[in-house]
C-alpha positions as CSV (number, residue, x, y, z in Angstrom):
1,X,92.7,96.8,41.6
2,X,91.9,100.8,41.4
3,X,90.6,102.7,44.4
4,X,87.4,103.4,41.6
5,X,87.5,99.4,40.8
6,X,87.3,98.7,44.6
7,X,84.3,101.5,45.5
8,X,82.5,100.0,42.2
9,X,82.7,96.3,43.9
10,X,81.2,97.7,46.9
11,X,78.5,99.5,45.3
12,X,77.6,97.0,42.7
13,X,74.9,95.3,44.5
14,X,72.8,99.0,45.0
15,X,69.7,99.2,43.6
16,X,68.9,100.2,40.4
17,X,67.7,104.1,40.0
18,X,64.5,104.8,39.1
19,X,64.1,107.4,36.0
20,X,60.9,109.4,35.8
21,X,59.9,111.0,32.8
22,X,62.7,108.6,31.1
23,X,65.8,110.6,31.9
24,X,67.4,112.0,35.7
25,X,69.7,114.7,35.2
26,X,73.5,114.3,36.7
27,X,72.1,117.4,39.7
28,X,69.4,115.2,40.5
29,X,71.8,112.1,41.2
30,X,74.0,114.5,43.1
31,X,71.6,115.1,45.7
32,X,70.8,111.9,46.4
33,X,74.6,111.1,46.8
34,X,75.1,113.7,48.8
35,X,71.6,113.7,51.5
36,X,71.2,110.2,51.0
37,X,74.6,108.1,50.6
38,X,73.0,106.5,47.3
39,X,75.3,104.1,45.9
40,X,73.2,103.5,42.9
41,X,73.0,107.5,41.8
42,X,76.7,107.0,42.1
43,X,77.1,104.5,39.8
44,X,74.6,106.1,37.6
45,X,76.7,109.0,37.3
46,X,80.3,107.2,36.9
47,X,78.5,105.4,33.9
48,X,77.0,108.2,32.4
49,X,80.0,110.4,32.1
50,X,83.3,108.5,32.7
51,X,84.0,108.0,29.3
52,X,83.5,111.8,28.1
53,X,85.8,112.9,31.4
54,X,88.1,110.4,30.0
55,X,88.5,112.0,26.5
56,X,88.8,115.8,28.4
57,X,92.1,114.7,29.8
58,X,93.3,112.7,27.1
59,X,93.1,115.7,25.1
60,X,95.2,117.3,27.9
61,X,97.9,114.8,28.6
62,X,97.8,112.3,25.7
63,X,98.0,108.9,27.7
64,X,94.7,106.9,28.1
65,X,96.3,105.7,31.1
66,X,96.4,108.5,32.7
67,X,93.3,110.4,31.6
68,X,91.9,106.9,33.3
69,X,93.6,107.5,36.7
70,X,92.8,111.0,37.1
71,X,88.9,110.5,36.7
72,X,89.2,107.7,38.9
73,X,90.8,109.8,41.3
74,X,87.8,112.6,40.6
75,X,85.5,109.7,41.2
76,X,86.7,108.9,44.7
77,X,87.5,112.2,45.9
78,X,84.0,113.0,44.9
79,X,82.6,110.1,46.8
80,X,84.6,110.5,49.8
81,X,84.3,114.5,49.9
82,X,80.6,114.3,49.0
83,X,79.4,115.5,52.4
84,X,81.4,118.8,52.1
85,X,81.0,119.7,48.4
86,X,80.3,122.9,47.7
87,X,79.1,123.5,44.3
88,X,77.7,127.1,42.8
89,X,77.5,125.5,39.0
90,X,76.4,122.2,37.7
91,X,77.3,119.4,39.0
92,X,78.5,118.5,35.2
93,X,81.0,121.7,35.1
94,X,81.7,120.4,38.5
95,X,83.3,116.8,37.1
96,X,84.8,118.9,33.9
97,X,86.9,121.6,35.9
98,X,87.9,118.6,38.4
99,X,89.1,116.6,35.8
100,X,90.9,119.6,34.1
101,X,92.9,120.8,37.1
102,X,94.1,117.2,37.6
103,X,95.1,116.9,33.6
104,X,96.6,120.3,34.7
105,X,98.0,118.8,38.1
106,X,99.5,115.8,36.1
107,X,101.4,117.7,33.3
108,X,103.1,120.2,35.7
109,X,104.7,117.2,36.8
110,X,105.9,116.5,33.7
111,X,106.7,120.2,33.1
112,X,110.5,119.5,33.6
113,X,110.7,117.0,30.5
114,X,108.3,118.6,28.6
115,X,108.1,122.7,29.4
116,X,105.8,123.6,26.6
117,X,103.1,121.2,27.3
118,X,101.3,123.1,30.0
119,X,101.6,126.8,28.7
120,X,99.7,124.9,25.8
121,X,97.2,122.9,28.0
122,X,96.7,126.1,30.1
123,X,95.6,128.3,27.5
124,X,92.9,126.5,26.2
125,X,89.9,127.2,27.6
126,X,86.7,125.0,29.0
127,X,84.8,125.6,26.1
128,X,87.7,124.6,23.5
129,X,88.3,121.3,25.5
130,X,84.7,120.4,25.3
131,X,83.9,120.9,21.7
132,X,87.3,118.9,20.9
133,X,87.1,116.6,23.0
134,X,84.0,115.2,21.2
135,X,86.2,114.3,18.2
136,X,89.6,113.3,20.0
137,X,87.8,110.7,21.9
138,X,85.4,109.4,19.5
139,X,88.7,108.5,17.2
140,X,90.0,107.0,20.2
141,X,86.7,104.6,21.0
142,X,87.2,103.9,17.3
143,X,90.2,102.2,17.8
144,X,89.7,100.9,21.0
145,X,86.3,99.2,19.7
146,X,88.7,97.8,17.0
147,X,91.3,96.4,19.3
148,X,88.5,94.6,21.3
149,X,86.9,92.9,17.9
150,X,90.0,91.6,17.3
151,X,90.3,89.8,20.5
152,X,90.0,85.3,20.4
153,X,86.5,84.8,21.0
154,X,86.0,83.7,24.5
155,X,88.5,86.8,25.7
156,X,86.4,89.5,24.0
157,X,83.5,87.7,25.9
158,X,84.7,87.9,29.4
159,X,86.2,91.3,28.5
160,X,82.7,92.5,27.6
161,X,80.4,90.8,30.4
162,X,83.3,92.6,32.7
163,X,83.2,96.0,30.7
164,X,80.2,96.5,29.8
165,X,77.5,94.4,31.8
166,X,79.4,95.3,35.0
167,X,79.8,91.7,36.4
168,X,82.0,90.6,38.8
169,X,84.8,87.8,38.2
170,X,82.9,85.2,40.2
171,X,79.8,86.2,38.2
172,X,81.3,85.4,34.7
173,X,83.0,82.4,36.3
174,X,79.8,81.4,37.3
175,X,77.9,82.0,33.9
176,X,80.4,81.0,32.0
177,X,81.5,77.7,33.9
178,X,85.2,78.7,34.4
179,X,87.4,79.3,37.4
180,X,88.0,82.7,38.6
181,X,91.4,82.3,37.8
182,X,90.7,81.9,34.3
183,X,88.5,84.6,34.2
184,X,91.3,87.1,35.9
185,X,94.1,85.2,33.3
186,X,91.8,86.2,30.4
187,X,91.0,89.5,31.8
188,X,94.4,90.3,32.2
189,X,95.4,89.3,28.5
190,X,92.8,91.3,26.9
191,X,94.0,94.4,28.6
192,X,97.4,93.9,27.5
193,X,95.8,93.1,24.2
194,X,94.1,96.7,23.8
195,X,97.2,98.6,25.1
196,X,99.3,97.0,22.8
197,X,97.1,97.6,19.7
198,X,96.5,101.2,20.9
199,X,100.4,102.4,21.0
200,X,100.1,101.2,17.7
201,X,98.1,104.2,16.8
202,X,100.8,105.7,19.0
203,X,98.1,106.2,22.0
């Protein structure tokens, strides 16, 4: 299990937030993280803008993998650091040049197999990611959103109440009237499932 998997366990029984008006903007949520430890703003935020953080580094390094660790990693260092953050911007452009400099962190690593790949990544600018990005990773929920329709039935179910309501393992073992095991087996399979159906689109 992540470090962003094991922080989302232990915040998963916070409150719900309250929106007035119908909408609380990502500053808003930061300030109650920060003066008031509020797990639920937390996992407002993740929610709200994991998957577009996602696509920004995928654009950068090219490996859904990855782009999934590193906003993880932004994720916890926000949450442990969030006492001491200093931000002069938005709390958005905050997560977005976070999740850049670690794309950027992750390909100088790579910069001995592949020299070329951060000259490239370095010269495009904020701006540039943000307005691609919109494209890159709507062609990549595309395909991910076909790789999980073409799960068996009970997987893609599990897979989803995991996903997408947020449940716990003993939860969906509970609604469903299976074993954890079975629900971790299943789990397990439809991940391996989507990865192999995305490197067929060579992701």
């Amino acid at each position: 299990m992540t470090q962003i998997s094991t922080l989302r366990q232990q915040t998963s029984k916070a409150p719900s937030i309250k929106i007035e008006g119908g909408r609380t903007s990502l500053d808003n949520l930061f300030q109650r993280v920060v003066c008031s430890d509020d797990q639920a703003a937390f996992e407002h935020i993740f929610e709200s803008t994991y998957a577009s953080l996602c696509g920004i580094s995928f654009r950068m390094t090219k490996s859904l993998e990855s782009s999934e660790e590193i906003v993880d990693d932004v994720f916890c260092s926000f949450w442990k650091n969030r006492k001491t953050i200093n931000i002069t911007t938005s709390f958005t452009l905050y997560l977005i040049a976070s999740v850049r400099n670690r794309s950027l962190d992750y390909l100088r690593k790579l910069k001995k197999e592949k020299s070329s790949t951060l000259d490239d990544a370095s010269g495009i600018t904020s701006v540039e990611i943000i307005a691609s990005d919109a494209m890159a990773y709507e062609e990549l929920k595309n395909h991910i959103t076909t790789a999980i329709q073409s799960l068996p039935r009970q997987c893609r179910l599990i897979f989803l109440m995991s996903r997408e309501q947020d449940l716990t393992y003993k939860e969906i073992s509970q609604q469903l009237g299976l074993s954890i095991k079975t629900v971790d087996t299943q789990m397990g399979r439809a991940l391996k499932h989507i990865r192999r159906e995305l490197k067929t689109y060579g992701i």
